[in-house]
N, C-alpha and C positions, 0 to 999 in steps of 0.2 A: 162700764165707765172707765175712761182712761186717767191712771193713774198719774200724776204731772211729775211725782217724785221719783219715778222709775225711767224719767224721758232726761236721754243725754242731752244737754243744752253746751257741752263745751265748743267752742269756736272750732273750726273746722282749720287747724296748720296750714299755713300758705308753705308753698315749695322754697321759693326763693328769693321773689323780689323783697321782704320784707325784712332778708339780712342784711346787716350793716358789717364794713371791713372790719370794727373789732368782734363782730363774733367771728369772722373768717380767723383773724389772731388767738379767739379762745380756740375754735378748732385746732389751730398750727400747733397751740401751748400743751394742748390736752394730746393728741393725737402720737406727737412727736414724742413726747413723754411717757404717752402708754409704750411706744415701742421700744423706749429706749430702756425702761424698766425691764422686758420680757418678762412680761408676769405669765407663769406657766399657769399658774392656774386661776385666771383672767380671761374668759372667752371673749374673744374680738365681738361678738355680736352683740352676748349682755353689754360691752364696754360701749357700744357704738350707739346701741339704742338707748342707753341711758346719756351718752354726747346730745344726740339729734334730740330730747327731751327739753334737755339743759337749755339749749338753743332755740327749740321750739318749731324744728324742719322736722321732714320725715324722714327715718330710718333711709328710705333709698335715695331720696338728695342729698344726703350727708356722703354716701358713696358715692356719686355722682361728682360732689365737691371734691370730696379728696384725692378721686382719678384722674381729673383735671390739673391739681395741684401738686402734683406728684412730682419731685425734680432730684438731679442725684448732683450730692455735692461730695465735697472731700474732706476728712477731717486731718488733722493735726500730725497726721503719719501718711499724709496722701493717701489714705484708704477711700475706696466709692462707700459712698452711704447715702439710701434712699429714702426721702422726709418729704413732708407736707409743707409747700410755701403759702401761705395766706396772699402773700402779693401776687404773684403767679395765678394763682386761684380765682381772685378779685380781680386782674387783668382781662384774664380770658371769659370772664362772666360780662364784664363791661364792655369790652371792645363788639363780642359778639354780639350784646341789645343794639350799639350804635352801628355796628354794619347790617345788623338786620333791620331793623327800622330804617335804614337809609336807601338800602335796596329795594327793600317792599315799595317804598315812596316812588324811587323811581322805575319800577318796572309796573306802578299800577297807574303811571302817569296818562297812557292813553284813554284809561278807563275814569280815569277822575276829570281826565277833560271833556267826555262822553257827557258824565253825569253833568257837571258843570253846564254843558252847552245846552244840554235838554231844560236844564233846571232855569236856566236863563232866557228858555224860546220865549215868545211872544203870549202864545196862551196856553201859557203851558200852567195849571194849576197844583201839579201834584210835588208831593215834599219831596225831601232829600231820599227819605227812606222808600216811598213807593218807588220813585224811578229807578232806585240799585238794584230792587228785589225784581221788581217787573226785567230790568235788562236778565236779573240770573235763571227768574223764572219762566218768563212767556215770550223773550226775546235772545235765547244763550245763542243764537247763529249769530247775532250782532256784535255777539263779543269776544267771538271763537277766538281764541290764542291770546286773549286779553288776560294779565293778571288781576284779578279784583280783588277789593274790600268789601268791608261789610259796613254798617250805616253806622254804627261807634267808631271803626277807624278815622271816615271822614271827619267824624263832628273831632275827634283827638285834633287831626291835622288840622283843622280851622280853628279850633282855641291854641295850637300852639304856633298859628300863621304860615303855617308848612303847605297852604296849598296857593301857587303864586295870582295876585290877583284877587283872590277873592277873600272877601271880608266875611265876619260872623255876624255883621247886621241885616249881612244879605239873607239871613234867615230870621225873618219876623218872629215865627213860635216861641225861637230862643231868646231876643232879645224883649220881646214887647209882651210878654204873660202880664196877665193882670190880676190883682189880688184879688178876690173874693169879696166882693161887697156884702154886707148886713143886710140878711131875708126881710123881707118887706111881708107885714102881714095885708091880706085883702079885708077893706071894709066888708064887702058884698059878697055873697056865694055866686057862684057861678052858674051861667044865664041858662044850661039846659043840663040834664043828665051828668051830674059829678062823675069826674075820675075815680073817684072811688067806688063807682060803682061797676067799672069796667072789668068782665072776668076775668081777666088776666094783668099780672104785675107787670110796672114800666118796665123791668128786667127781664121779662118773656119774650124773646123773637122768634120763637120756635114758630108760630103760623103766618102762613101768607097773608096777607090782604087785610092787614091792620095798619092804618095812615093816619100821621101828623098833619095838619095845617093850617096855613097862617097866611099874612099877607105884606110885601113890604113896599113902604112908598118912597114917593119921591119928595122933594124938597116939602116940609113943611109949613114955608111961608111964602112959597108960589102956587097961587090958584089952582087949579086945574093940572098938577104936576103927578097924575097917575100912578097905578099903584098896579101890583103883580100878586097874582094868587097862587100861593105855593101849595102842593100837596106831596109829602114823602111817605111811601111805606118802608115800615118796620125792618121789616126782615131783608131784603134788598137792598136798605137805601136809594130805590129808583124814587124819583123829582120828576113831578109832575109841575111847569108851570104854564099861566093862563095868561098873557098881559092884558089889564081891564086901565077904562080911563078915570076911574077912581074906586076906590073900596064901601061904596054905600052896598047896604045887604043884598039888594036887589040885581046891582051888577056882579056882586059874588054870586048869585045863583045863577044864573046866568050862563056864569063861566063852568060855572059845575056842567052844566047842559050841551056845553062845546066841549067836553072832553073827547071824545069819541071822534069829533071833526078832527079837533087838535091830534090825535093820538090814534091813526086809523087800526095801527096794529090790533086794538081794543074792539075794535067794532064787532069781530067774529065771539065774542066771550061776554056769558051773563054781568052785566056791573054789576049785581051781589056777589058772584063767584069771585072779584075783583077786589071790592070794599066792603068788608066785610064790618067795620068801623072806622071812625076817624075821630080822632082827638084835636078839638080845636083850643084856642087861647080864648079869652075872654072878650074880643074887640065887638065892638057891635055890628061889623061887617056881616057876622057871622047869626044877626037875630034870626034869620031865616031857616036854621038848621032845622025845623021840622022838614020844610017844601024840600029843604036836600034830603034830609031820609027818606023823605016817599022817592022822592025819583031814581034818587041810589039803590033804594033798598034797602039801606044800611042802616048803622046804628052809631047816634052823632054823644061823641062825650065832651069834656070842657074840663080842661088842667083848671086846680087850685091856682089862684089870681096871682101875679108876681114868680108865678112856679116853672120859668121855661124850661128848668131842666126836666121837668113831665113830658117837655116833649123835644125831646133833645136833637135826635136825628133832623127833626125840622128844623132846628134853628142853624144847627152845620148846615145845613143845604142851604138855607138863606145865606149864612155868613160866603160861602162859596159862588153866591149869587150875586153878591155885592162887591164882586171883583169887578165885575161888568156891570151891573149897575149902583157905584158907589151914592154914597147917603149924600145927601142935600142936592141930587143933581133931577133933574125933569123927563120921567120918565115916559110920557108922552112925546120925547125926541129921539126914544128909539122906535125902531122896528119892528115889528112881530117876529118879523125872519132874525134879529138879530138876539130878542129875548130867547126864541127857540133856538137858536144856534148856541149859544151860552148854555143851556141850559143842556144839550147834546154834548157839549165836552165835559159836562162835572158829573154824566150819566157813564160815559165812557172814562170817566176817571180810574186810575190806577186805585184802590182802597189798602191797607192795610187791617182794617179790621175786618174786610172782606176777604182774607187772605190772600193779598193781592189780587183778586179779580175787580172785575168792573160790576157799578149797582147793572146796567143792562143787559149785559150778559147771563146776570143770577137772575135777573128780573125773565127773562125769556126762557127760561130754564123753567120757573114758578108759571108761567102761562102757556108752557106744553104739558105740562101737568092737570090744565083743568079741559072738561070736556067743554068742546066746543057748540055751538049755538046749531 
C-alpha cells in the first residue's frame, strides 16, 4: 500500500517567470553584500542555494540571473568593481521575452496563415489543433522551411488579438461550451438487451466491430422531412450513414439491409466479423432490433434512457453531421450523393484522439485484418 505521508507533494519551483523586480532587488541586496563582506568561511554555494530558496528559483537560475546581471562600476576612489545590477538583470530578461515573442510571431506568420486559410476553407471540419498537427505530422513537405507553433501558442495569440484578422469567436468550442444540464432519469427500461449487459465497459475500445446508432431528423413540424440512420464503431470512429425518408422501424431495417450496397468495400467480409454489437438509444425507430440481429448476426444493446453519453462517439458523429445537415431543415431536399459526400469528409477527417489519423484509414487497417469471405 502506498503510504501518502511519505509522497513529496511540494510544488514543483518555476525557473523564472514567477519573479517579480523586487526579488531581482533582494538578489542585488543579498548578493552584493555577500561579496562585499568576503566571508572566508562562507561557501558561495551553501550561500547561493540558501538565496534561490529564499526566492523560491532554482539553485542554477539564480546563476543564470546573476551572469546576466553582472556589470562593473567604480567606486569612490575610481577603482573597477564587479556587482550584481537588478535593473540590468530585469532589463535583459524582459526585452528578451518581447523580442522573442515578437519574432516567433512573425516568422510563423506564413504558417498561421496556412492554418487560418485551411481552418476557414469551405468544408473544412477539422479544429485548430488537427489541422497544425496533421500539417507537422502527415503533411511536413507543405511546410518545409516554415516556422511553426503548436496549438496553445495559437489559441495565446487569438486571446491576446495577435493574429491579424481573426477573432476568437471564430472558434465555436471556445466560445459556445455549454454547461451541463441535470441527468434526466428514464421512466421505462429500455426496449431490448440493457447496456449493462454488454461484456465490455463504455470505456473499452480495444475490439473492433462494436457500433453506436442513432438516427437524426429533419424539421420536426414539417411532414415528411426525413431522417438519417447513423452507425459509428467504437474503436475507429468510422460513420456509417443510410439516408431514409423517415425513421419508422421498418425503414431502419431496411437501411441496415443497404449497407453493403451503400458500402461495397464491405461486401467481401462476414457482417458478423464486422458488427459484432451495436448500442442503440431508445427511439422506437429502432423496435425492430431483433430482425437486425438475425440479419447482422450481431448483438443489439440499448443505452440507459436520457444516457447519450453511453454512446458518445455516436452522438460526435451526428453533431459533425449536422454541419451539413443542420436541425429544423428538410432532409428529403438533399441528396443521397450529398449525405454520402458529407459523411466521406468527417470519415477522412483529421482526429486528435485518433492520433491524428483519419476514422478511414484505421478503419481499413481493422478490415485487412479480418479474413475475407
Amino acid at each position: 500500500m502506498i503510504n501518502l505521508n511519505n509522497i513529496n507533494f511540494t510544488k514543483k519551483k518555476e525557473k523564472n517567470k514567477h519573479l517579480t523586480k523586487e526579488m531581482y532587488k533582494k538578489i542585488e541586496s543579498e548578493y552584493n553584500h555577500w561579496i562585499a563582506a568576503k566571508k572566508v568561511n562562507s561557501k558561495k554555494t551553501e550561500f547561493m542555494r540558501q538565496l534561490a530558496s529564499s526566492i523560491g528559483t532554482t539553485l542554477s537560475n539564480l546563476y543564470e540571473i546573476i551572469k546576466v546581471g553582472m556589470i562593473t562600476v567604480l567606486d569612490y576612489e575610481l577603482n573597477e568593481r564587479i556587482e550584481f545590477n537588478a535593473n540590468t538583470a530585469w532589463n535583459k530578461r524582459t526585452e528578451k521575452s518581447v523580442e522573442s515573442n515578437s519574432s516567433k510571431r512573425e516568422s510563423s506568420k506564413p504558417f498561421i496563415d496556412l492554418v487560418v486559410k485551411e481552418y476557414r476553407s469551405k468544408y473544412n471540419i477539422n479544429s485548430i489543433d488537427e489541422i497544425i498537427n496533421d500539417l507537422k505530422l502527415n503533411r511536413s513537405d507543405e511546410i518545409e522551411g516554415m516556422t511553426t507553433i503548436c496549438t496553445a501558442t495559437f489559441y495565446n495569440y487569438v486571446d491576446d488579438d495577435k493574429i491579424e484578422g481573426f477573432d476568437k469567436h471564430e472558434l465555436p468550442m471556445k466560445c459556445n461550451r455549454k454547461s451541463k444540464s441535470e441527468k434526466k432519469e428514464g421512466k421505462t427500461g429500455p426496449k431490448g438487451t440493457s447496456i449493462e449487459e454488454r461484456p465490455f465497459d463504455k470505456d473499452d475500445r480495444t475490439e473492433f466491430g462494436h457500433w453506436e446508432g442513432d438516427t437524426i431528423v429533419g424539421s420536426r413540424t414539417t411532414p415528411n422531412s426525413g431522417a438519417v440512420f447513423t452507425l459509428v464503431e467504437r474503436k475507429t470512429r468510422f460513420q456509417i450513414t443510410i439516408k431514409c425518408k423517415d425513421r419508422k422501424a421498418l425503414t431502419i431495417y431496411k437501411a441496415v439491409k443497404k449497407i453493403k450496397k451503400k458500402y461495397p468495400e464491405l461486401k467481401d467480409y462476414k457482417l458478423s466479423d464486422i458488427f459484432k454489437s451495436i448500442t442503440f438509444d431508445n427511439g422506437v425507430e429502432f423496435s425492430k432490433w431483433e430482425d437486425i440481429e438475425k440479419y447482422l448476426k450481431t448483438k443489439c444493446y440499448f443505452a440507459h434512457p436520457y444516457s447519450s453519453y453511453e454512446r458518445g462517439s455516436n452522438e460526435n458523429g451526428n453533431k459533425l453531421l449536422r454541419i451539413f445537415l443542420p436541425k429544423g431543415c428538410n432532409i428529403n431536399d438533399y441528396t443521397d450523393k450529398y449525405v454520402m459526400e458529407a459523411n466521406e469528409l468527417i470519415n477522412t477527417k483529421i482526429r486528435k484522439i485518433l492520433n491524428y489519423k483519419s476514422s478511414l484509414d484505421l478503419f481499413n487497417l481493422e478490415l485487412a485484418k479480418l479474413t475475407q469471405i
